[in-house]
Each structure stands twice: as structure tokens, then as C-alpha cells.
C-alpha positions as CSV (number, residue, x, y, z in Angstrom):
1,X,-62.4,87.6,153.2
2,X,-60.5,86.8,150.0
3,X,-57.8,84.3,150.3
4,X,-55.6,85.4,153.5
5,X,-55.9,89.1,153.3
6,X,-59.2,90.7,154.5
7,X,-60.0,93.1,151.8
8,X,-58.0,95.0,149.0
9,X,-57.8,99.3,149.3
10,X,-56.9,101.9,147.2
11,X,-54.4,103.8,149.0
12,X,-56.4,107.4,148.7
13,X,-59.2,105.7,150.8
14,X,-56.4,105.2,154.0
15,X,-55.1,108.3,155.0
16,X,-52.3,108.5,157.6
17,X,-55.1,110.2,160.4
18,X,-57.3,106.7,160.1
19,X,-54.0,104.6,160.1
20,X,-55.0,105.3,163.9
21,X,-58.1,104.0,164.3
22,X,-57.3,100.9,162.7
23,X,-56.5,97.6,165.0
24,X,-52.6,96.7,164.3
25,X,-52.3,95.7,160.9
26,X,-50.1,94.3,158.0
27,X,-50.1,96.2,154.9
28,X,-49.2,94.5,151.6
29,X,-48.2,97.3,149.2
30,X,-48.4,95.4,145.8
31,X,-48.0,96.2,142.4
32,X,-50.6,95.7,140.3
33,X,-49.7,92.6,138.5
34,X,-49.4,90.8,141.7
35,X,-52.7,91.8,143.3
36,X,-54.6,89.5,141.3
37,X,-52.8,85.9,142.2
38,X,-52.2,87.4,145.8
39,X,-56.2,87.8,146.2
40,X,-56.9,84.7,144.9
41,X,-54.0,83.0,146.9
42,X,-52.1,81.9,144.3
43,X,-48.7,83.6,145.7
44,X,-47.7,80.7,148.6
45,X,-44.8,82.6,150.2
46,X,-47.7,85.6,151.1
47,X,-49.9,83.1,152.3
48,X,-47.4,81.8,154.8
49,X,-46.1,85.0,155.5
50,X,-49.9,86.6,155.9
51,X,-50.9,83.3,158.1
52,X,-47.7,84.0,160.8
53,X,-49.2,87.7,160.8
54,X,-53.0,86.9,161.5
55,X,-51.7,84.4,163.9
56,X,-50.0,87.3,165.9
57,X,-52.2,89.7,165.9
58,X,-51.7,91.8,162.8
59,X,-54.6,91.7,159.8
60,X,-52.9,91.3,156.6
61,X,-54.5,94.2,154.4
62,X,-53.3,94.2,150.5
63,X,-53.3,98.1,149.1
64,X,-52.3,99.0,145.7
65,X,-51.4,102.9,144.9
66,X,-48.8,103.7,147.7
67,X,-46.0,105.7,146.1
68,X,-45.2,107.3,149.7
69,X,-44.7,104.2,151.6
70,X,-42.2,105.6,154.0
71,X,-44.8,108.6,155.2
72,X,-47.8,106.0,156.6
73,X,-45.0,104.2,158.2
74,X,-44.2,106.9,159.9
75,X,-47.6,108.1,160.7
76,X,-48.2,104.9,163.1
77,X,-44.9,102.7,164.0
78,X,-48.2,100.0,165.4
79,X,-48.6,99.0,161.6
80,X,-46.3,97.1,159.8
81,X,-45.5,97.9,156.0
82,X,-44.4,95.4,153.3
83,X,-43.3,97.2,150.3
84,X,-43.5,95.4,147.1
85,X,-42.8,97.2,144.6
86,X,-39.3,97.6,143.1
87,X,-38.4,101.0,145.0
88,X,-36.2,100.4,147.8
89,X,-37.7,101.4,151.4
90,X,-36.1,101.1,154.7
91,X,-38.0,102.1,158.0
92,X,-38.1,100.0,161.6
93,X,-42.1,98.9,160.5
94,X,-41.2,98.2,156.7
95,X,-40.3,94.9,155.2
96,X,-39.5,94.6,151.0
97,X,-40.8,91.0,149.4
98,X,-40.8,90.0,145.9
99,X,-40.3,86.4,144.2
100,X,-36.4,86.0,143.5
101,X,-34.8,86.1,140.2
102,X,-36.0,81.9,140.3
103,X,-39.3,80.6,140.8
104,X,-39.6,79.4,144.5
105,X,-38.0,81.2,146.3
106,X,-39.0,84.8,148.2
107,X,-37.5,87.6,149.7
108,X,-38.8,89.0,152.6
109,X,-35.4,91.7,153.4
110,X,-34.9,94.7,155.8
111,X,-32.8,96.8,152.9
112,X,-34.4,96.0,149.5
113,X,-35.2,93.0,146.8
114,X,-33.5,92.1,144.6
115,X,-30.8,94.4,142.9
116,X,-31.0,96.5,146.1
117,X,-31.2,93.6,148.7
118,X,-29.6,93.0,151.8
119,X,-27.3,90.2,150.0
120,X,-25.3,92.5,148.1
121,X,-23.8,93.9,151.5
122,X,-22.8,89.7,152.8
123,X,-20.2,88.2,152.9
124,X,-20.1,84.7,150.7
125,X,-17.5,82.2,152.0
126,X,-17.9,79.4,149.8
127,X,-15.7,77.3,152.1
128,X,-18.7,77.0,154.3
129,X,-21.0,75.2,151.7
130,X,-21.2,71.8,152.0
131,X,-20.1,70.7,148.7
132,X,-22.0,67.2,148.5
133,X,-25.4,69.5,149.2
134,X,-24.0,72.1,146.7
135,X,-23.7,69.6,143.9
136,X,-27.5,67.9,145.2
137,X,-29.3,70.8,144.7
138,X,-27.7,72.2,141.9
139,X,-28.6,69.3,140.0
140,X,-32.5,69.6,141.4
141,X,-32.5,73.4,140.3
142,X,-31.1,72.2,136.5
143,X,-34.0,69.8,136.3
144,X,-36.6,72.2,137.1
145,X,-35.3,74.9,135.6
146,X,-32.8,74.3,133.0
147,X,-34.1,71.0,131.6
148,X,-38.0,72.8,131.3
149,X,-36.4,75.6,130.0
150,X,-38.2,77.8,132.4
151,X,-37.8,81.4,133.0
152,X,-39.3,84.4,134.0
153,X,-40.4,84.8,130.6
154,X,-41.8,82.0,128.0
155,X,-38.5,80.9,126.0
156,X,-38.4,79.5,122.4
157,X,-38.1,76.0,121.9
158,X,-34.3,74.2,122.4
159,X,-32.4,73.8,118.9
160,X,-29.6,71.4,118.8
161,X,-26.5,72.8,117.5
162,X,-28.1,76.1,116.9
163,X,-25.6,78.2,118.7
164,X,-22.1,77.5,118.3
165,X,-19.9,76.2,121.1
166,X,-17.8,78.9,122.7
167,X,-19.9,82.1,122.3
168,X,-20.6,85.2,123.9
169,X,-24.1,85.8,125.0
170,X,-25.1,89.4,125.5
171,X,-28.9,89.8,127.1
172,X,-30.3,93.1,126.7
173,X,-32.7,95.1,128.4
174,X,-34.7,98.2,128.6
175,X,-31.9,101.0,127.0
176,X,-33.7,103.6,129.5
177,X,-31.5,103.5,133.1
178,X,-33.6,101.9,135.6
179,X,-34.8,104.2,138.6
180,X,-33.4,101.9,141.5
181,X,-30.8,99.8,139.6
182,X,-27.9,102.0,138.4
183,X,-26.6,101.2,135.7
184,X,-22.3,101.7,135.1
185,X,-22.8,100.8,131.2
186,X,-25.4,101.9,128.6
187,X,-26.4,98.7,126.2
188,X,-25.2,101.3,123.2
189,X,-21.9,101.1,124.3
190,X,-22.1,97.6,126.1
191,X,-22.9,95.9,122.8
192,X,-20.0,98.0,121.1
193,X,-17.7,97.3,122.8
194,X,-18.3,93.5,123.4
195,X,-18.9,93.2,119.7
196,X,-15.3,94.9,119.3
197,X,-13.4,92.7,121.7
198,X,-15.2,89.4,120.5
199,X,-11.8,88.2,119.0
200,X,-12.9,84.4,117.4
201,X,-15.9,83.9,119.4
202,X,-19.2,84.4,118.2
203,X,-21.5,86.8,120.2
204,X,-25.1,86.4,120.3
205,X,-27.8,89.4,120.9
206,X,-30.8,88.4,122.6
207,X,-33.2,91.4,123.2
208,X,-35.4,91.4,125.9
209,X,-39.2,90.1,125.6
210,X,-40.5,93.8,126.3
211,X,-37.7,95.7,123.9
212,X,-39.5,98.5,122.8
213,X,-39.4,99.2,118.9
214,X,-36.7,101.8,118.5
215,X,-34.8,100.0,120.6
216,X,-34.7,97.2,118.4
217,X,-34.3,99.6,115.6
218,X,-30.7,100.0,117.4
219,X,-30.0,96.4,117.7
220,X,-31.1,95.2,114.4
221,X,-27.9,96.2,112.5
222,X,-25.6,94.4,114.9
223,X,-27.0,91.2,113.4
224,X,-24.3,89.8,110.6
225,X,-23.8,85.8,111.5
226,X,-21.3,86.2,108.8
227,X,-19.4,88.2,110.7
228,X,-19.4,86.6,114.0
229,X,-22.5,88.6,115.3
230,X,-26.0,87.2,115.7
231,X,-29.3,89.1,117.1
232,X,-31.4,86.2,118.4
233,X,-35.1,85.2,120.0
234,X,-33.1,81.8,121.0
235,X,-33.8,80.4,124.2
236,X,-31.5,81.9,127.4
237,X,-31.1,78.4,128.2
238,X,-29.6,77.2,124.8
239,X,-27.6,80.7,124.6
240,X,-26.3,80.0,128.2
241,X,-25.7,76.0,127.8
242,X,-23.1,77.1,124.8
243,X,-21.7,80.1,126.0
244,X,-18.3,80.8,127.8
245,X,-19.5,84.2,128.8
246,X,-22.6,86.0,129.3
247,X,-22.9,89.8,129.8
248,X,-25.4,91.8,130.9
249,X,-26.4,95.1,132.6
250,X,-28.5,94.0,135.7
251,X,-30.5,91.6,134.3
252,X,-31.8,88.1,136.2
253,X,-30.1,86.0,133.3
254,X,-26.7,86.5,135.2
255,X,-27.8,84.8,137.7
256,X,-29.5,82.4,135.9
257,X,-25.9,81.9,134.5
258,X,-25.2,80.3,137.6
259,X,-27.7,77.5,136.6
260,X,-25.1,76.8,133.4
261,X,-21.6,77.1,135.5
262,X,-21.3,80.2,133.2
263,X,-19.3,83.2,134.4
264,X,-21.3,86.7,134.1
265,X,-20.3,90.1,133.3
266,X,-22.4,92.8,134.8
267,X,-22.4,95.9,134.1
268,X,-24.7,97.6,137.0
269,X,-25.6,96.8,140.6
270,X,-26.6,93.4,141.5
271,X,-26.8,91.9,144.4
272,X,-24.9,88.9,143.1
273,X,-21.9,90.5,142.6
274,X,-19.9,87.6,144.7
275,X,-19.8,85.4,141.9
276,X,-19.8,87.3,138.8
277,X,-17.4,90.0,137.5
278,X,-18.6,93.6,137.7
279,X,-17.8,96.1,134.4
280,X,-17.9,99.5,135.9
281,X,-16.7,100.9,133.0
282,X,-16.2,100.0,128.9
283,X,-12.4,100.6,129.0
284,X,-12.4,97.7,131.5
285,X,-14.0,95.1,129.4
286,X,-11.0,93.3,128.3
287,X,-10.1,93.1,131.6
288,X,-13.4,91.5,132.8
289,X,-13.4,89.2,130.1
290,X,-9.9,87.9,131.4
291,X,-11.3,87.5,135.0
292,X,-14.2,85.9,133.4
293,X,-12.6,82.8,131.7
294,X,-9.8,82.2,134.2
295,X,-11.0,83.2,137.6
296,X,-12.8,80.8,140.3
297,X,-16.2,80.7,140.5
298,X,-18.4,78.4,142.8
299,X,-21.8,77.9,141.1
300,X,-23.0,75.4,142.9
301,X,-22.4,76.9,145.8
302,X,-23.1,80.0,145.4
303,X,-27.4,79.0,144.5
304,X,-27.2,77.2,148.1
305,X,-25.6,80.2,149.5
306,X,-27.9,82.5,148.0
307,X,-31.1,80.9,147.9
308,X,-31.1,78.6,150.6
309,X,-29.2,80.1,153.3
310,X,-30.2,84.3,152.5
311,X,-34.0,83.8,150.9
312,X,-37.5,81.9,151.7
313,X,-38.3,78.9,150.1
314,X,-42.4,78.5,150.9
315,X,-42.3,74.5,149.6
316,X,-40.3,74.7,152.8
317,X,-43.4,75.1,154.8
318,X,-42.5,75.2,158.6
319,X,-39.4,76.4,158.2
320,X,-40.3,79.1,156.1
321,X,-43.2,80.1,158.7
322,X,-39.9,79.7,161.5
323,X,-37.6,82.2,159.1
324,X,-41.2,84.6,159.2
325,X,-41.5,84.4,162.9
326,X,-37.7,84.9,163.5
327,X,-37.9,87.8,161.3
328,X,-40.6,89.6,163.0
329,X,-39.7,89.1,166.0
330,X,-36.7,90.5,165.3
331,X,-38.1,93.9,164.2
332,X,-40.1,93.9,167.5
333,X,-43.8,92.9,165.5
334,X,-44.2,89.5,167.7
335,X,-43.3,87.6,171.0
């Protein structure tokens, strides 16, 4: 045994005919980069989760190479399936996990992660946040996340009074559409036309960490500080702590936003639409940047809402191992 889960497969060694000949089991369908740290049992929210299984009855079993998850769920409904990976899959025997856009906190969702999660089809009524709470933990996410300035990716150092006061902050991403994330805006037209509406505010460019080269080929000649546009490697949390807006397509930054009581403009499906303003289209742009800087936004919370009340927290411990248990019993996998 490695860590919690019994042995790791390569999915052409399973085929659906032995799926029934196996004892009931849990099957972690990873990506690759999570294999590693999930084998070694570095990933706490699949160690609860893979303890609550083995404890009922089902052998956690981590496989990499699935790309038809939906077929050996179907072959034997005794099995249960967590897909991991960033493809949306819905069947009665299949869970989706993946860590959240913040370091912590888990889903473990019926519908989908992330941009294609569960959340995006809830109902937020921030009336029903405790605001005291709301302004508690808010304050405990800053420290860890804002004041560290920690992100998915490494960041660049802070720089006082680098980034002026006021700004726009437009995070980019991969220019191709992504496969399970629709996109309503291109970035070629998205940093066009917030360029072109940037009236006095200065916008900043921040390409993402994996921009590929003639991608950035594209960017580079938006950058002219001179004329009120900068392409940047600045931190997200310096861009963010200055910015009156940030804009993006789908990436996590807008929620991160959140962390900075910053108002974000996406322009593709999220799942954290409720407290952001979606661009479905350039023409609209003006208008979101209206709605933007005068509508009602509840940051704080908002992150309890989201994080507290709809995902698993694993420093949590018991309760996170109750949310498990609740969970599959729901789906019929336990007593």
C-alpha cells in the first residue's frame, strides 16, 4: 500500500469485463500532475475522502489514462468513480474533485469542478451570511493569502507604488478556447476593447505564467506606459490591491478578486458569476464596466458562502469526513 490508496493502474490494464471481478471499489481518476503528491499522501482532502471510503467498504484505487470515464461507470454501477480531471462527468456512481481556485479548500461535486460545478446553478443570498463571520474570515483568508502573496502560481515580489492607484487589471490566459470552459470573448478582442474604453485609468496586462510565445508576440505591442497601457510580470496581488477593476476570461484571479473587494469582469462561464459581472459580448463592455464600479458586491460574504458553506475544507477534519459521509450516502455508496 502507498499512502491511502492500494496501488496505482494504468487504465488499459482495467477493462470494463474485470471491473466485475473486482470487490467494490473507489476509483481515483487523476491527472498526471496529481498522482505523484496523491501517492505519497501529500493531498489531505483525498486522504480524508479515501479513509471514509476504506472505512465503508470501498478500496480507494488511483488510475491515471481514463479518457472514457462515463463507459466503466456504466459497465458496473457497484464501483464508484471520482473523476479528476477538468472534463465534466455526471453519472449516479461518479463524483468530480479538484483543489478550488484557493489553496484549502476541495471540491468533491455531483455536476463538475470548478467552471462547471454545481455552484454556478445556486442561489447566493448574501442576507444569510453572518456578517461578523464574513468579515472574520475574510480577514484570515487576506493573511494567508494576500499578505504571502500566494497563488496558484509563484508571484513576483510586492513593489510599493509600482502600479498606480485606480487601474484596470486585465489577466490573460491561454488565447486557444478551453474545451470545457466556453469562452463569450476572445483575449484579441478582450484586450481591444478594454484598452479602447480605458478612458483616464491605466490598464495593466499581465500574461499568464504558461503564455505560449506567439501569444505573447500578440500582447507585446499593447505595452506603451506612456500611453496608459502596461504589459506586466507584476504580482496579481499588487495589480489587484490597486485596481478598481479586473477583467478576465475564466480565469481563478476573479475570484481571487474577491480577496481585494475588487469587482470582476468575466468574460466566459464561471461558476462565480453571483458576485462578478459577466461580458457576454464586447459591445457590452461599457456597460459592464458601469455595473462594475457602481453595483453591490458582498466580498466577504461571498468567500464564506462559497467556500465554507458549498466546498470541503480538509483542516476541518471531522467535519470534512461528516460532509464525505453525507455525500455518499446520499448517492446510495454507504449506510
Amino acid at each position: 500500500m502507498t499512502g491511502r490508496f492500494t496501488h496505482i493502474e494504468q487504465i488499459g490494464a482495467l477493462s470494463t469485463e474485470m471491473l466485475k471481478f473486482r470487490l467494490r471499489s473507489a476509483f481515483f481518476h487523476v491527472q498526471n500532475n496529481l498522482a505523484k503528491p496523491a501517492l505519497a499522501g501529500k493531498l489531505d482532502f483525498l486522504n480524508q475522502l479515501a479513509d471514509v471510503l476504506a472505512e465503508n467498504g470501498l478500496e480507494p484505487v488511483l488510475v491515471q489514462g481514463c479518457k472514457r470515464i462515463e463507459d466503466f461507470a456504466a459497465a458496473d454501477r457497484r464501483h464508484l468513480h471520482i473523476n479528476m480531471q477538468d472534463r465534466p462527468v455526471q453519472g449516479d456512481n461518479i463524483l468530480s474533485c479538484s483543489p478550488s481556485y484557493l489553496r484549502g479548500f476541495w471540491y468533491l461535486d455531483r455536476q463538475g469542478t470548478r467552471n462547471n460545478s454545481s455552484l454556478a446553478r445556486k442561489d447566493f443570498q448574501p442576507s444569510t451570511m453572518e456578517a461578523d463571520y464574513a468579515r472574520k474570515f475574510f480577514a484570515r483568508l487576506r493573511k494567508k493569502f494576500v499578505t504571502t502573496n500566494r497563488s496558484k502560481f509563484p508571484q513576483t515580489d510586492i513593489k510599493p507604488k509600482s502600479v498606480k492607484m485606480g487601474s484596470i487589471s486585465l489577466f490573460l490566459q491561454d488565447f486557444r478556447p478551453a474545451p470545457y470552459a466556453p469562452a463569450y470573448v476572445d483575449y484579441t478582442d478582450l484586450m481591444q476593447v478594454v484598452v479602447e474604453n480605458r478612458g483616464a485609468r491605466h490598464v495593466y496586462i499581465k500574461p499568464h505564467p504558461l503564455q505560449r510565445v506567439h501569444e505573447l508576440e500578440h500582447i507585446m505591442p499593447y505595452h506603451d506606459p506612456g500611453a496608459g497601457v502596461s504589459v506586466v510580470d507584476t504580482s496579481l496581488h499588487d495589480l489587484l490591491a490597486h485596481s478598481d477593476v479586473a477583467v478576465s476570461q475564466t480565469s481563478a484571479v476573479g475570484f481571487e478578486a474577491n480577496l481585494h473587494r475588487v469587482p470582476a469582469i468575466m468574460a466566459g462561464q464561471v461558476d462565480f458569476h453571483h458576485n462578478c459581472v459577466t461580458l457576454r459580448s464586447p459591445a457590452h463592455y461599457a456597460d459592464a464596466m458601469k455595473t462594475a464600479l457602481t453595483g453591490r458586491f458582498h466580498f466577504e460574504k461571498y468567500l464564506v458562502w462559497f467556500l465554507k458553506h458549498n466546498l470541503f475544507e480538509p483542516a476541518q477534519g471531522a467535519r470534512t469526513r461528516e460532509g464525505c459521509t453525507a455525500l455518499l450516502g446520499e448517492m446510495g455508496f454507504i449506510a
